[in-house]
VOBAVO-472953 format. One record per residue: residue number from 1; residue in three letters; y, z, x of N, C-alpha, C, O in turn. Coordinates in nm, 3 decimals. Atoms other than C-alpha are relative to their C-alpha. Layout:
BEGIN
<site num="NUM" residuo="Ala" n_north="Y" n_up="Z" n_east="X" ca_north="Y" ca_up="Z" ca_east="X" c_north="Y" c_up="Z" c_east="X" o_north="Y" o_up="Z" o_east="X"/>
...
END
This chain:
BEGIN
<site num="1" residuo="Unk" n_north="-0.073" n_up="-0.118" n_east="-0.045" ca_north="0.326" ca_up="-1.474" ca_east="-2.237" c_north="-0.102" c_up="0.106" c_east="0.043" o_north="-0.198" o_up="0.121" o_east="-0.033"/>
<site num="2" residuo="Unk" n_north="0.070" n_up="-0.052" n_east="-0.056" ca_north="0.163" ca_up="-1.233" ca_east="-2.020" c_north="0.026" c_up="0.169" c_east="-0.066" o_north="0.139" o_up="0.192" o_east="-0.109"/>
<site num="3" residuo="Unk" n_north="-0.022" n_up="-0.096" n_east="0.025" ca_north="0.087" ca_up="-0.835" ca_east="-2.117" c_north="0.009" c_up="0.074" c_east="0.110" o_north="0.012" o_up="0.197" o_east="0.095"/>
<site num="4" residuo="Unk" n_north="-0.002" n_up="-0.058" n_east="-0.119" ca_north="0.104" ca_up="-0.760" ca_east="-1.756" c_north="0.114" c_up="-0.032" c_east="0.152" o_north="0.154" o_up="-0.147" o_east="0.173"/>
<site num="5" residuo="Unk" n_north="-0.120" n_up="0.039" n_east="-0.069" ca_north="0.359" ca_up="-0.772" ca_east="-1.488" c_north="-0.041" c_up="0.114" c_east="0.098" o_north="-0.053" o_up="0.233" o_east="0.070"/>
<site num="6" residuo="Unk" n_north="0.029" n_up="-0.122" n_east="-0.105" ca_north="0.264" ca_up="-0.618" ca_east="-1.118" c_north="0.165" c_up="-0.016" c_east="0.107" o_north="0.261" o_up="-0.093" o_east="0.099"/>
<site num="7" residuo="Unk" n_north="-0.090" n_up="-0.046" n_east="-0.070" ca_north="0.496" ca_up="-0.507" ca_east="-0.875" c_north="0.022" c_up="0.015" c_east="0.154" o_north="0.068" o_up="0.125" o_east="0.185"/>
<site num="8" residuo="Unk" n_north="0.104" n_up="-0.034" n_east="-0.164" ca_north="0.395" ca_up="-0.530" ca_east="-0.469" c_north="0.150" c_up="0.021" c_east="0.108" o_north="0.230" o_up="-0.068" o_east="0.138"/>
<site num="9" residuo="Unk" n_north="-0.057" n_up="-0.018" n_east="-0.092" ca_north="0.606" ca_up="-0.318" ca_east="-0.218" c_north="-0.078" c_up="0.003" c_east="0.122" o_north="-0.197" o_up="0.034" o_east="0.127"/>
<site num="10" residuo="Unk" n_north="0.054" n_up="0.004" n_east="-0.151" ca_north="0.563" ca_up="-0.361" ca_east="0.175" c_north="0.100" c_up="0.031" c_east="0.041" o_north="0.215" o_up="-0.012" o_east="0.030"/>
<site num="11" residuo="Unk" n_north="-0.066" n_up="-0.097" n_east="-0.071" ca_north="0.645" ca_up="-0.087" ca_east="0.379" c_north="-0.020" c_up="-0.056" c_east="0.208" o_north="-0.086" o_up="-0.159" o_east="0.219"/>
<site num="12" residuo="Unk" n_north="0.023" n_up="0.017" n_east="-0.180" ca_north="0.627" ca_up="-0.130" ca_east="0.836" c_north="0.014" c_up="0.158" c_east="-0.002" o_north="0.118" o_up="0.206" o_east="-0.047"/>
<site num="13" residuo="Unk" n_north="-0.036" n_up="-0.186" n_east="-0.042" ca_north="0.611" ca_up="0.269" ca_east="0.908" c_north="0.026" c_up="-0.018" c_east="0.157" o_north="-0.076" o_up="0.009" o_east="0.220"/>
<site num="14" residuo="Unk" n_north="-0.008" n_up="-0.031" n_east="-0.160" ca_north="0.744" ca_up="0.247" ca_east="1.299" c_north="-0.079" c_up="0.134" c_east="-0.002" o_north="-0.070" o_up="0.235" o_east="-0.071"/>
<site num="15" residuo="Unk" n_north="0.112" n_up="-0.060" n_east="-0.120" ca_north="0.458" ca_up="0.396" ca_east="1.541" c_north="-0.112" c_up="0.001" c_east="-0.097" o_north="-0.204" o_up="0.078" o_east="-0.074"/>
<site num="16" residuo="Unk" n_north="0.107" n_up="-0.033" n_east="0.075" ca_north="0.233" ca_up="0.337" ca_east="1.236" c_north="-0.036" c_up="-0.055" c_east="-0.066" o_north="-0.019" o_up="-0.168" o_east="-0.018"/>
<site num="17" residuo="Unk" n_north="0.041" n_up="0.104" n_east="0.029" ca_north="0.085" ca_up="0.160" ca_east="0.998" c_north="0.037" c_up="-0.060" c_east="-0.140" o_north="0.080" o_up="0.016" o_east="-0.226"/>
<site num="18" residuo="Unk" n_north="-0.017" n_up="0.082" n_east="0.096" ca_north="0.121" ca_up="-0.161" ca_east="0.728" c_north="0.009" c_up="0.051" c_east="-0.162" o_north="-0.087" o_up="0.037" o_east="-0.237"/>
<site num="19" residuo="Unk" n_north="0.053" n_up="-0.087" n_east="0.158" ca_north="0.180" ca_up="0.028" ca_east="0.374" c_north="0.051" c_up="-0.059" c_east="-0.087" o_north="0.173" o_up="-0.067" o_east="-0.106"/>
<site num="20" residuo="Unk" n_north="-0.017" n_up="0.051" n_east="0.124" ca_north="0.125" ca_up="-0.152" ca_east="0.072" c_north="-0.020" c_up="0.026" c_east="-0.129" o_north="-0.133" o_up="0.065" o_east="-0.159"/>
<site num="21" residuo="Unk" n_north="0.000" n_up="-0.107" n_east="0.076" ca_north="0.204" ca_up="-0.032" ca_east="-0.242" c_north="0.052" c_up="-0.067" c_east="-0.152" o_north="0.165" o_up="-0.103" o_east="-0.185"/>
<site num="22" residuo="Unk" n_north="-0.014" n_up="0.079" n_east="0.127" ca_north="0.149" ca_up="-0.177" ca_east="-0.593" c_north="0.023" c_up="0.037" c_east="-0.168" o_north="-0.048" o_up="0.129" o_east="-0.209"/>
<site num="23" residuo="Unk" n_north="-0.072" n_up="-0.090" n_east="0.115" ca_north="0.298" ca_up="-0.088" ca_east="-0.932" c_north="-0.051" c_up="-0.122" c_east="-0.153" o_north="0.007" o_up="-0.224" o_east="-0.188"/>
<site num="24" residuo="Unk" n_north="0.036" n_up="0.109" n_east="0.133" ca_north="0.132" ca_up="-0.279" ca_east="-1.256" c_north="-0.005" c_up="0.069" c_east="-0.122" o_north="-0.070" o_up="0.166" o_east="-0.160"/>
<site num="25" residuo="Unk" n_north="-0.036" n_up="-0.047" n_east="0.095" ca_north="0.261" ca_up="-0.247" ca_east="-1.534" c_north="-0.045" c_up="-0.063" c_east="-0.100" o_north="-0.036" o_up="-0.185" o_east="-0.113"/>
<site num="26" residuo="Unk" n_north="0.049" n_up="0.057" n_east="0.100" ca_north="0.092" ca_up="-0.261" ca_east="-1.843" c_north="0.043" c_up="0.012" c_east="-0.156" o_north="0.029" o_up="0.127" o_east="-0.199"/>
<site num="27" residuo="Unk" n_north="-0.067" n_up="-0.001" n_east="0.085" ca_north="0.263" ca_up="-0.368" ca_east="-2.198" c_north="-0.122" c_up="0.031" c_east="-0.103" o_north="-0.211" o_up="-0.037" o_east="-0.053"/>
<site num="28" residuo="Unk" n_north="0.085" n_up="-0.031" n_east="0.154" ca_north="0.009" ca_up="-0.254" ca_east="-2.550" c_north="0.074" c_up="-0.112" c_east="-0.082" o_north="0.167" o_up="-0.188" o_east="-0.057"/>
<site num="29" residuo="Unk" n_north="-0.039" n_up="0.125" n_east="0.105" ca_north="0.031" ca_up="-0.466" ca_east="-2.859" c_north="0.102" c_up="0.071" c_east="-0.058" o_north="0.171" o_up="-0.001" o_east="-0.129"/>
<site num="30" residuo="Unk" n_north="-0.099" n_up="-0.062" n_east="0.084" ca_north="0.285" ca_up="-0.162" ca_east="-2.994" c_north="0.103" c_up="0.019" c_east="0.081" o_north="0.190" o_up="0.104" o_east="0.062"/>
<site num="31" residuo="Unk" n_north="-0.128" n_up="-0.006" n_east="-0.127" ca_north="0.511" ca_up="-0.221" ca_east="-2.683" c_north="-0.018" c_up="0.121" c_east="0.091" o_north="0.059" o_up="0.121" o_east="0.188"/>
<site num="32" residuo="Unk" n_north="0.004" n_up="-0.109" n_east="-0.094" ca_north="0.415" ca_up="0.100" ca_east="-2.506" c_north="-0.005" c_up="-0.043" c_east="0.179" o_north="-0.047" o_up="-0.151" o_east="0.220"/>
<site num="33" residuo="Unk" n_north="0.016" n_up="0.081" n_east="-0.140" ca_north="0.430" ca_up="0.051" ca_east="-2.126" c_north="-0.042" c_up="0.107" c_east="0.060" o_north="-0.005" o_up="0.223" o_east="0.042"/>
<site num="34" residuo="Unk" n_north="0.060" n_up="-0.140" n_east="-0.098" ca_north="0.217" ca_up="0.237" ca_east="-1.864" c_north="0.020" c_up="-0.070" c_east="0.196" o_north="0.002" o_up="-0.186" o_east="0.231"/>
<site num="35" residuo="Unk" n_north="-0.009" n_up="0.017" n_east="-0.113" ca_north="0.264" ca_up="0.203" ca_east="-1.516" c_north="-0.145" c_up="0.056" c_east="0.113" o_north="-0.215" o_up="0.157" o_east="0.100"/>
<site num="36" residuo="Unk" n_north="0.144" n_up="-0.060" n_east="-0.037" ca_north="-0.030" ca_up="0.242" ca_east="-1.290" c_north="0.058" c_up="-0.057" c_east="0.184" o_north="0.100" o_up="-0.169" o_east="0.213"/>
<site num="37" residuo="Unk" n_north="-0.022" n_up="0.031" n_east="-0.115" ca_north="0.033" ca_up="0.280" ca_east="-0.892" c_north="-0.076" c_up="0.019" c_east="0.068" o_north="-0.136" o_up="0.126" o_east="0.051"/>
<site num="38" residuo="Unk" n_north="0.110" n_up="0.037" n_east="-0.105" ca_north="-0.191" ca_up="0.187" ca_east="-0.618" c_north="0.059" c_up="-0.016" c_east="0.107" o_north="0.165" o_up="-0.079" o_east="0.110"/>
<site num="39" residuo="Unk" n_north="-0.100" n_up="0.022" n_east="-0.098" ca_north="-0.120" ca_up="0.232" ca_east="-0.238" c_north="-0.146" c_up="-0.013" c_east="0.125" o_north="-0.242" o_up="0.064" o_east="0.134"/>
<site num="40" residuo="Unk" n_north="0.107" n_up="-0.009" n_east="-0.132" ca_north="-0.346" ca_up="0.121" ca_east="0.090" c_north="0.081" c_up="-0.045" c_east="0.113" o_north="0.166" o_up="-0.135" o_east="0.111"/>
<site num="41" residuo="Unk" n_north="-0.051" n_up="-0.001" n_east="-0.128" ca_north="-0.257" ca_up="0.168" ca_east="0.454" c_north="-0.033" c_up="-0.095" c_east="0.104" o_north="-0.131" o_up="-0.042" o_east="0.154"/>
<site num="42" residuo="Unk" n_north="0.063" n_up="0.099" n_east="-0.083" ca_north="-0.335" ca_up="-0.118" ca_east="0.695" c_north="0.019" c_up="0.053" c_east="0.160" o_north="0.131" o_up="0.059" o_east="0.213"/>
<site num="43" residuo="Unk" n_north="-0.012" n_up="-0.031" n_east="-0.180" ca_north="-0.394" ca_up="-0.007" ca_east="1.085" c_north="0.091" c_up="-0.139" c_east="0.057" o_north="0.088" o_up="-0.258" o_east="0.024"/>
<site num="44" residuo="Unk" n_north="-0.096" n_up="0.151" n_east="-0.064" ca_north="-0.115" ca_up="-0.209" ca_east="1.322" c_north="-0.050" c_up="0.060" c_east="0.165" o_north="-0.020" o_up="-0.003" o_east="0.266"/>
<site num="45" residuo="Unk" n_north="0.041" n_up="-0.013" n_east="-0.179" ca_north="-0.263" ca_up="-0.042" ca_east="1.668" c_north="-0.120" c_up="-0.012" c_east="0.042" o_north="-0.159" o_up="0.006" o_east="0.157"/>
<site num="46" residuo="Unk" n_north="0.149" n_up="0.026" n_east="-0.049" ca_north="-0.603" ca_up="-0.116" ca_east="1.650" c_north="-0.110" c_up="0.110" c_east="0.043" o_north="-0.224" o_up="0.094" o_east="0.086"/>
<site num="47" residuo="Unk" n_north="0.119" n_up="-0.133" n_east="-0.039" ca_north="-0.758" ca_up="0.244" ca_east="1.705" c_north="-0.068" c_up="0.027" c_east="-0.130" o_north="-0.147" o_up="0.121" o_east="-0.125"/>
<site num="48" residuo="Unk" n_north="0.054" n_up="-0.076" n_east="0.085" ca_north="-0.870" ca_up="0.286" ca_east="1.371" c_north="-0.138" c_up="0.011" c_east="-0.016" o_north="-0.205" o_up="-0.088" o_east="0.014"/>
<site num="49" residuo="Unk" n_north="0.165" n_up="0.012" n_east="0.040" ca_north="-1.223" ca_up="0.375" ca_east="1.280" c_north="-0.057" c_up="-0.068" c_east="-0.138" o_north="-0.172" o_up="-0.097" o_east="-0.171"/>
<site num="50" residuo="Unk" n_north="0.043" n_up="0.046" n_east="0.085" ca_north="-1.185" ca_up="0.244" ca_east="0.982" c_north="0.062" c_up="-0.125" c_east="-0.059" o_north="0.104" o_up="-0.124" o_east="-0.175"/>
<site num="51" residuo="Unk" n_north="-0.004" n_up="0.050" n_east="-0.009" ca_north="-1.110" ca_up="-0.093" ca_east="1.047" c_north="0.025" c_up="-0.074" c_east="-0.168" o_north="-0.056" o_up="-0.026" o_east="-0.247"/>
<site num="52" residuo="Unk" n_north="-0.093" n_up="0.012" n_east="-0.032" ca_north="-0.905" ca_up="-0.274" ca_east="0.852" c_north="0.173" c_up="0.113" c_east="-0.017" o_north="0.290" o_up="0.100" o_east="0.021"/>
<site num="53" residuo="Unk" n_north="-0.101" n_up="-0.050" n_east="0.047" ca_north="-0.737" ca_up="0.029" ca_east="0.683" c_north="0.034" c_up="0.119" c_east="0.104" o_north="-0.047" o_up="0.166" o_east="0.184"/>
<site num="54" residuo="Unk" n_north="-0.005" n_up="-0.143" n_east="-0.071" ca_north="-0.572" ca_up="0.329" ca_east="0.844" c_north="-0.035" c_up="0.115" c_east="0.015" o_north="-0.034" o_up="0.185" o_east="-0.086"/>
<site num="55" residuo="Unk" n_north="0.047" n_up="-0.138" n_east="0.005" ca_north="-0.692" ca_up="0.635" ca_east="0.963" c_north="0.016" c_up="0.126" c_east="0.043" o_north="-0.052" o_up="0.228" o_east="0.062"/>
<site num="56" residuo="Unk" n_north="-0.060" n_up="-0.092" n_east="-0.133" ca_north="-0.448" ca_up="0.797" ca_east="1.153" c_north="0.003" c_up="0.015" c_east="0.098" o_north="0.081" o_up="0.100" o_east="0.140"/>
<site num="57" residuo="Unk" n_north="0.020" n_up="-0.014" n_east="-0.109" ca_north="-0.558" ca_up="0.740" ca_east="1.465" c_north="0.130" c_up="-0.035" c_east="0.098" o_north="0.146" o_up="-0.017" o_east="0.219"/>
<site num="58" residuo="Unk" n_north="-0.126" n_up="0.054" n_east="-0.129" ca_north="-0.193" ca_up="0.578" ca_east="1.566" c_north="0.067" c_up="0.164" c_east="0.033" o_north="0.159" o_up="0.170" o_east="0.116"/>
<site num="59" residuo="Unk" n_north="-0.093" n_up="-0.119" n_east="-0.033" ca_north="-0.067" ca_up="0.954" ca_east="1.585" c_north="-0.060" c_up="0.085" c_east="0.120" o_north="-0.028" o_up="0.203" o_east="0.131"/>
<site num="60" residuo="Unk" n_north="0.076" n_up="-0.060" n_east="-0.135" ca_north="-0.282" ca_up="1.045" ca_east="1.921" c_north="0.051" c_up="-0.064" c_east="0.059" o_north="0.063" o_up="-0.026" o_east="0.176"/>
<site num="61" residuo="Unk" n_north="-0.037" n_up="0.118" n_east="-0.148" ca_north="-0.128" ca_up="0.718" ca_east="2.089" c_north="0.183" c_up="0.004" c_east="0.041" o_north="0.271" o_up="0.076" o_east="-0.004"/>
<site num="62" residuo="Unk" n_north="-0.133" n_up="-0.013" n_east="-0.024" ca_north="0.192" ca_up="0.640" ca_east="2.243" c_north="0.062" c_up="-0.107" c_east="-0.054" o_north="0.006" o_up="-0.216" o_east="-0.057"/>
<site num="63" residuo="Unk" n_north="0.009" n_up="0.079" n_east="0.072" ca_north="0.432" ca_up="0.484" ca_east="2.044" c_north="0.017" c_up="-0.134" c_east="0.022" o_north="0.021" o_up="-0.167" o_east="0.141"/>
<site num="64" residuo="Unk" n_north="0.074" n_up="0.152" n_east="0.018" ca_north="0.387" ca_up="0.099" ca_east="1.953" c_north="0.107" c_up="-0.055" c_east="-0.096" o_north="0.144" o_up="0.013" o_east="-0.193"/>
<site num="65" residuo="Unk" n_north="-0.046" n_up="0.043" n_east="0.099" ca_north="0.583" ca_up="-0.106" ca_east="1.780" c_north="-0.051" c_up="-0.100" c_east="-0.079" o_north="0.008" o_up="-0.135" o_east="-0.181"/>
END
């Protein structure tokens, strides 16, 4: 039996980019539970500078689906 159990949402933002967004939840030996959330942006138009994640650059362009 595991003390851990994660959680992985995936977002599409139309004109923008891939957002993934992870929720792990962690159980203690006295049952307490903590939640711990983590979120990274993936570029979908290819301008970013910061290759593979987003950097905003889709909000200068025209939009894209």
């Amino acid at each position: 039996m595991s003390n851990q159990e994660s959680i992985v949402k995936i977002e599409v933002k139309k004109n923008g980019p891939l957002r993934v967004i992870t929720d792990k939840m962690e159980i203690d030996i006295q049952g307490k539970i903590t939640v711990k959330e983590s979120a990274a942006s993936f570029c979908r138009c290819g301008k970013s500078q910061n290759q593979p994640f987003c950097d905003g650059s889709h909000k200068e362009l025209e939009p894209f689906e």
